[in-house]
N, C-alpha and C positions, 0 to 999 in steps of 0.2 A: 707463322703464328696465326691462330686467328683470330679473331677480332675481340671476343674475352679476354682472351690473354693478352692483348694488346692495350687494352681498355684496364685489365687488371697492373697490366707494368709502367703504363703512364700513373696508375693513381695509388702505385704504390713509391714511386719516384718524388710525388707531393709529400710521403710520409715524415714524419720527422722519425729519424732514427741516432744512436750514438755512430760517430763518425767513425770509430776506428773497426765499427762489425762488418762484416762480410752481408751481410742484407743489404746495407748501403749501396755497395758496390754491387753488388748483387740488382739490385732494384734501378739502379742508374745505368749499367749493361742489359737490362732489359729492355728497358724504356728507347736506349738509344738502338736498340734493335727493333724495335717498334715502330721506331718513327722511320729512320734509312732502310732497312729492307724486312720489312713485313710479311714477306714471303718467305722467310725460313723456316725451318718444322725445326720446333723444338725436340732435345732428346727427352726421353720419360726422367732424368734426375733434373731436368732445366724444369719439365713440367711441376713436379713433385715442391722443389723448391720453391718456384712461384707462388703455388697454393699453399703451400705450407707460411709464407711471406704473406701473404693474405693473410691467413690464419692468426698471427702472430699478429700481426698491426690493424685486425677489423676494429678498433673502437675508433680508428685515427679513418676509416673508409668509410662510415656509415653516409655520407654525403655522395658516393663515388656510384655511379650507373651502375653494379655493379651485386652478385648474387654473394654475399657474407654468409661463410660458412658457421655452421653450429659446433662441428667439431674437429678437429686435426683430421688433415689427410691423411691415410694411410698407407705407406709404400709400398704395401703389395696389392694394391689397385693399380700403381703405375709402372714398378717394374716385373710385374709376372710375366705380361704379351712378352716384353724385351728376351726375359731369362725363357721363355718359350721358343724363340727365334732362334737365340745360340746357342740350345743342345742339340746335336747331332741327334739323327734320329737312331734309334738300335737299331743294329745291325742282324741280320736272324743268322742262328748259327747253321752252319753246312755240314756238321756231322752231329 
């Protein structure tokens, strides 16, 4: 993680959210990965999701170190590189 992202999952772990959403859980799995090992690379839906969790709770963040977005992430900013990596490349034909 780096250090935004880190900064962003500790203060979004402060959030008040309803208990039974998956952002909760969400937001307290990240945090707790924040704090214990820091060093892990997030995948592009871990990244996506966080920001997007940002997005969704910036009014509860405006106090948080922290760069509050204007608008929804968009997920083909974060998964194109991904979906670029796992297509094989064409193959050229021999006849």
């Amino acid at each position: 993680m780096t250090r935004q992202e880190r900064t962003k999952a500790r203060a979004l772990s402060a959030c008040r959210m309803p208990p039974a959403m998956f952002d909760k859980r969400f937001a307290a799995a990240m945090a707790h990965i924040a704090n214990t090992a820091p060093e892990t690379v997030l995948t592009p839906a871990q990244k996506w999701a966080l920001d997007n969790s940002v997005y969704r709770y910036r009014r509860q963040l405006v106090d948080a170190d922290i760069e509050i977005p204007r608008q929804p992430p968009d997920e083909a900013d974060y998964f194109a590189a991904a979906e670029a990596r796992r297509k094989p490349a064409k193959q050229a034909k021999l006849f």
